[in-house]
C-alpha positions in Angstrom: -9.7 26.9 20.6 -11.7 24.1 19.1 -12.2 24.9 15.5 -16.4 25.5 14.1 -16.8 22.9 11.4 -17.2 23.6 7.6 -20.6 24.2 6.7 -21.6 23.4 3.3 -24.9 25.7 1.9 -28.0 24.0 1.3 -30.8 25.2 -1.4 -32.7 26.8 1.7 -29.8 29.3 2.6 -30.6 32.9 2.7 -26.8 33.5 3.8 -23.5 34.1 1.9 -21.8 31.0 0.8 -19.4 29.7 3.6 -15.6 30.3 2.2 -12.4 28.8 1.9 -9.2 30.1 1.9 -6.6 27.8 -0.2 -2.9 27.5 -0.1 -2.3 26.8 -3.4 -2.0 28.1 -6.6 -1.6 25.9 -10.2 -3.4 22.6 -10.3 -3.8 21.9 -7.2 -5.9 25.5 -6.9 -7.6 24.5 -10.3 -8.9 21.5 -8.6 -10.2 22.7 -5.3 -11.4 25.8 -6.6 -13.8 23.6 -9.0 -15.2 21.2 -5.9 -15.6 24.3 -3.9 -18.2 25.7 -6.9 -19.4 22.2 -7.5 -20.5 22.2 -3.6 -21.9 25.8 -3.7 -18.5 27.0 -1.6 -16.8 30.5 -2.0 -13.1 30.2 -2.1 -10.8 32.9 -1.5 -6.5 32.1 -2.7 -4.4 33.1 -0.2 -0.8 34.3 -1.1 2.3 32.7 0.1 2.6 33.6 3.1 3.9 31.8 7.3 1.3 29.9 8.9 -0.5 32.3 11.1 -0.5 35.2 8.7 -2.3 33.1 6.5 -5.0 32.1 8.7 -5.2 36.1 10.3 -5.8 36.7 6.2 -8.6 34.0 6.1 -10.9 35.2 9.4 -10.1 38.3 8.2 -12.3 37.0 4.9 -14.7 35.5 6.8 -14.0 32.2 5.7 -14.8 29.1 7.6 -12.0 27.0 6.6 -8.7 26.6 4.8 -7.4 24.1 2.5 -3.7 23.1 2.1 -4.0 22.2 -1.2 -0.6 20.1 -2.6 1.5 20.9 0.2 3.2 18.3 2.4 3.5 17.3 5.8 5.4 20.0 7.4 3.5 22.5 5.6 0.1 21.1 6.4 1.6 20.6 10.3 2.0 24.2 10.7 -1.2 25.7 8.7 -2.9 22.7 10.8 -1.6 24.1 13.7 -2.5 27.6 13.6 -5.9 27.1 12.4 -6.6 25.0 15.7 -5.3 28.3 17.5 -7.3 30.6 15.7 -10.7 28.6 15.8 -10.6 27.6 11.9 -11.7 24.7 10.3 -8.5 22.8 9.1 -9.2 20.9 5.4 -7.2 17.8 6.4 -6.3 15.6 9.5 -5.5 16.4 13.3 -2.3 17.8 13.5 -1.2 15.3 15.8 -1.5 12.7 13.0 -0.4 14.8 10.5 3.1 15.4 13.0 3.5 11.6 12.9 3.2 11.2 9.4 6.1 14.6 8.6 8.0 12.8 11.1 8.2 9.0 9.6 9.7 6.9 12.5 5.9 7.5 14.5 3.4 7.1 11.4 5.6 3.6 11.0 5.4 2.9 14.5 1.5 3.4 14.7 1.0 1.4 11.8 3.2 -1.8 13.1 1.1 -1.2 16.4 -1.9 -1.9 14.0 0.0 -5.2 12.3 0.6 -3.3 9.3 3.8 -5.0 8.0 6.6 -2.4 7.2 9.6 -2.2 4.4 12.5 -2.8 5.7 15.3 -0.4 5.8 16.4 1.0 2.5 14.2 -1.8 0.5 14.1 -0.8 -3.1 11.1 -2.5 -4.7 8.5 -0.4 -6.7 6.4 2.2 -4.6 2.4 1.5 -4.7 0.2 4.1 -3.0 -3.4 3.6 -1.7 -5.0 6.4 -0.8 -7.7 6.5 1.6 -11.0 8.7 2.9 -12.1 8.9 6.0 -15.4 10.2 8.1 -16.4 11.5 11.4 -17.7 8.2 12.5 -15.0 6.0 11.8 -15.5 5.1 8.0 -13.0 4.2 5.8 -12.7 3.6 2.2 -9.6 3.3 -0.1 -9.2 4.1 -3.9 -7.4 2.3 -6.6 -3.8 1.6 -5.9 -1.4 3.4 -8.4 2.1 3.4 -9.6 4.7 6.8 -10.8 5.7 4.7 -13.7 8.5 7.7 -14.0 8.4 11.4 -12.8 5.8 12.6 -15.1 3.7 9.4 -15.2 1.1 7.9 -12.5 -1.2 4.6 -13.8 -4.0 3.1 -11.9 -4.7 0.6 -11.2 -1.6 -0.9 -11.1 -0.4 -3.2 -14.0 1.7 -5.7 -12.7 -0.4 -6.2 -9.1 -3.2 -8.8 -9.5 -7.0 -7.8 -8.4 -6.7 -9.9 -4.9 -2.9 -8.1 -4.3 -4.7 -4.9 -5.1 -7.4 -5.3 -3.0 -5.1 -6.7 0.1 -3.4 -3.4 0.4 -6.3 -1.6 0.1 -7.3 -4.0 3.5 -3.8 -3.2 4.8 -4.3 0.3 4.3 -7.4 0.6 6.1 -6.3 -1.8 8.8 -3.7 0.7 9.5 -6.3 3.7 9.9 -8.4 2.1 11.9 -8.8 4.1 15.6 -6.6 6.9 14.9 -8.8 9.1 13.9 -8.3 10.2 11.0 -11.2 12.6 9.1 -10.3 13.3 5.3 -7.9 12.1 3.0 -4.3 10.4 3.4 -2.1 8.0 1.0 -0.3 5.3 2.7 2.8 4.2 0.3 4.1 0.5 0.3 7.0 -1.0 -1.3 6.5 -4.0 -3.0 9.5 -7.1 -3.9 8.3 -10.4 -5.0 5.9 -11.5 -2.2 7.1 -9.1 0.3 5.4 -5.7 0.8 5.6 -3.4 3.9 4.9 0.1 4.9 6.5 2.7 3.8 5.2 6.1 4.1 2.3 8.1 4.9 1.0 11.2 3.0 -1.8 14.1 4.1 -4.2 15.7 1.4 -4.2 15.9 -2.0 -1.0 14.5 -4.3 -1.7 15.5 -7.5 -3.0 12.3 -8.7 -7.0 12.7 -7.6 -8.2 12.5 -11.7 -7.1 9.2 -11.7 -9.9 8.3 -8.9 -12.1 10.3 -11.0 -12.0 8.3 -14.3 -11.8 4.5 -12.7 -14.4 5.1 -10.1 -16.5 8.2 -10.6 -15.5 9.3 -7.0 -14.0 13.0 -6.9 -11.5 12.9 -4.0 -11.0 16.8 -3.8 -14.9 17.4 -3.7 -14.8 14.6 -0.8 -12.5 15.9 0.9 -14.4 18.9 1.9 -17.5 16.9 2.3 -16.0 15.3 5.0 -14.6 18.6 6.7 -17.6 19.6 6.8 -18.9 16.3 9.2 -20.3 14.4 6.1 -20.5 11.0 6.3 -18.9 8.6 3.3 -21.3 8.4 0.5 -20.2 5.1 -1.4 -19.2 1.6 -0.5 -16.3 -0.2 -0.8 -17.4 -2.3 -3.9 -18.0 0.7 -5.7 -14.9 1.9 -5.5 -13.3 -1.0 -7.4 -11.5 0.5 -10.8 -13.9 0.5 -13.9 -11.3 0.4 -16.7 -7.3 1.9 -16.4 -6.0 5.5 -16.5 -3.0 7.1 -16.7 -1.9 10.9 -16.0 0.9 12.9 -17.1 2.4 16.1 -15.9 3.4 18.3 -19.2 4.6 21.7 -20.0 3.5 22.1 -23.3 4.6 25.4 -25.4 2.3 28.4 -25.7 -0.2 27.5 -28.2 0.0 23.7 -27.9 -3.0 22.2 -29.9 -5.5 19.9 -28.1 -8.3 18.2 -30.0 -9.3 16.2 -26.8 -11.9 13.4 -27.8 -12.9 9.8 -25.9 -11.2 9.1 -22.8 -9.0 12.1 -23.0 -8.9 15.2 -20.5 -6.6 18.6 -19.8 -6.3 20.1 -17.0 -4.6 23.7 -17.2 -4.8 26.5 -15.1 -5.1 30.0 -16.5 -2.8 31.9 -14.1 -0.1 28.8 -14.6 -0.7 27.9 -18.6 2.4 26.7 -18.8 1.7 23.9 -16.2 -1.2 20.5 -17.6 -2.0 17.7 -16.6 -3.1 15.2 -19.5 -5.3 12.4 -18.1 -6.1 9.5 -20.6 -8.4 6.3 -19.9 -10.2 3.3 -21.5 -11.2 -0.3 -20.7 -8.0 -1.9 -21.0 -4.3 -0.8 -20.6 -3.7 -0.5 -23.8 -7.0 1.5 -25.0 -5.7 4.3 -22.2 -2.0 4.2 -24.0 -3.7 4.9 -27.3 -5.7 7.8 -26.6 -2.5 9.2 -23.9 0.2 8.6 -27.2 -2.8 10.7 -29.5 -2.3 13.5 -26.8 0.7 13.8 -26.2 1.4 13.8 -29.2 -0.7 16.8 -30.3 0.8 18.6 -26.9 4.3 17.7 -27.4 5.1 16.5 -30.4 6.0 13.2 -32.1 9.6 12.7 -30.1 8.9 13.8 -26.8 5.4 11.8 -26.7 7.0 8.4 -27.2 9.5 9.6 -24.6 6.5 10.4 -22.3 5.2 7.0 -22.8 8.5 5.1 -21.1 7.9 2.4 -18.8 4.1 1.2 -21.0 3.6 -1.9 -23.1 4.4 -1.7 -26.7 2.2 0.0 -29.5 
């Protein structure tokens, strides 16, 4: 059954506000519950639940779409899937693409059909990922690089790449995509050693990283996302995606009761059903302006010891 597309409401609407059903609870359902109100969308939480009783629970709604949120491939795959079964708008790419990207061997194999250079076999440089929106009528536009500088760390752009390096992977990235079809959002990972880089992996949807791409270029990927679903066409250039400034965002579990004072360049994400679960984003003009403000809090969230342990892997004070 070929899926109807998302349709987002207009100012003229006399109807209900088209809905979405979303797999995902925490951040990930902070964030695409806010882009659904920002575009005037109803959005309805689904439980945990297989594939197709998920999608029986959004027609059953009357919601037009669903949204994956944070999950990966082979999640996505079979919530893809069953939505193209059932007539519902997937949030995300084809399925086919989204098969060869779970699978690994065919997303590499695409991209070397496309000249993409690959990593070799168990290469061990530093990981860089590019992500990259795509519309209806073959547009393409990638975001600032960024880096995990450890588990509960991601920087953009990244430090020790140059501008030009940057921007080539962002080319190589896009290079990649081009002709496959791809409608939404994907993050193509590359190792990098020395002068070599090569493809490594490709990622659907959302990864938890999206604020980054909020602060540097003023661009909400979520809110994008389901512009594009919806048939929308991209809204910005490429040069005005370049990275105003540097960011950096932390995943925290702060205690119960945690004080946050916020101020300049500082932002907290945390979910009320999950308040356990935040996501502290921190940014300024220059590296070490966005490590200031991240180190201030932290260390109201955390605490002296555990902040400067939070801050492994950044310049010096």
């Amino acid at each position: 059954m070929c899926p109807s597309p998302l349709r987002l409401p207009t100012p003229e609407d006399t109807e209900p506000a088209p809905g979405v059903a979303l797999v995902a609870t925490g951040q990930a359902g902070l964030r695409v519950r806010q882009a659904c109100e920002e575009l005037g969308l109803a959005c309805l939480v689904a439980p945990p639940a297989p594939a197709e009783a998920v999608v029986e629970q959004a027609l059953a709604a009357g919601c037009r779409a669903l949204h994956p949120g944070e999950n990966g491939a082979g999640s996505q795959l079979a919530l893809a899937r069953a939505c193209g079964r059932a007539g519902l708008a997937f949030v995300g790419p084809r399925p086919a693409l989204i098969e060869a990207m779970h699978d690994g061997e065919a997303i590499r194999l695409l991209m070397r059909e496309a000249g993409v250079p690959l990593a070799e076999e168990g290469a061990t440089g530093p990981r860089v990922r590019v992500p990259v929106l795509a519309d209806r009528l073959g547009g393409l536009r990638f975001l600032p690089a960024r880096d995990r500088v450890h588990p509960g760390l991601v920087r953009a752009p990244v430090a020790w790449l140059t501008p030009e390096q940057r921007a080539y992977l962002g080319q190589l990235a896009l290079q990649g995509l081009a002709g496959l079809g791809l409608v939404g959002l994907v993050s193509l990972d590359f190792r990098v050693s020395g002068n070599r880089l090569g493809f490594a992996a490709m990622q659907p949807g959302l990864d938890g990283s999206e604020a980054l791409d909020e602060a540097l270029t003023g661009v909400d990927p979520v809110v994008e996302q389901l512009r594009l679903a919806a048939g929308e066409r991209l809204r910005d250039r490429q040069a005005a995606l370049a990275p105003r400034g540097h960011a950096l965002q932390w995943r925290l579990f702060p205690e119960a009761g945690a004080g946050f004072s916020g101020g300049p360049g500082l932002r907290l994400d945390r979910p009320l059903e999950a308040p356990g679960e935040a996501r502290l984003l921190a940014w300024g003009r220059r590296p070490e302006e966005a490590i200031r403000r991240g180190r201030r809090g932290l260390r109201e969230l955390l605490g002296e010891a555990p902040a400067e342990a939070m801050l492994t892997g950044l310049a010096p004070r």
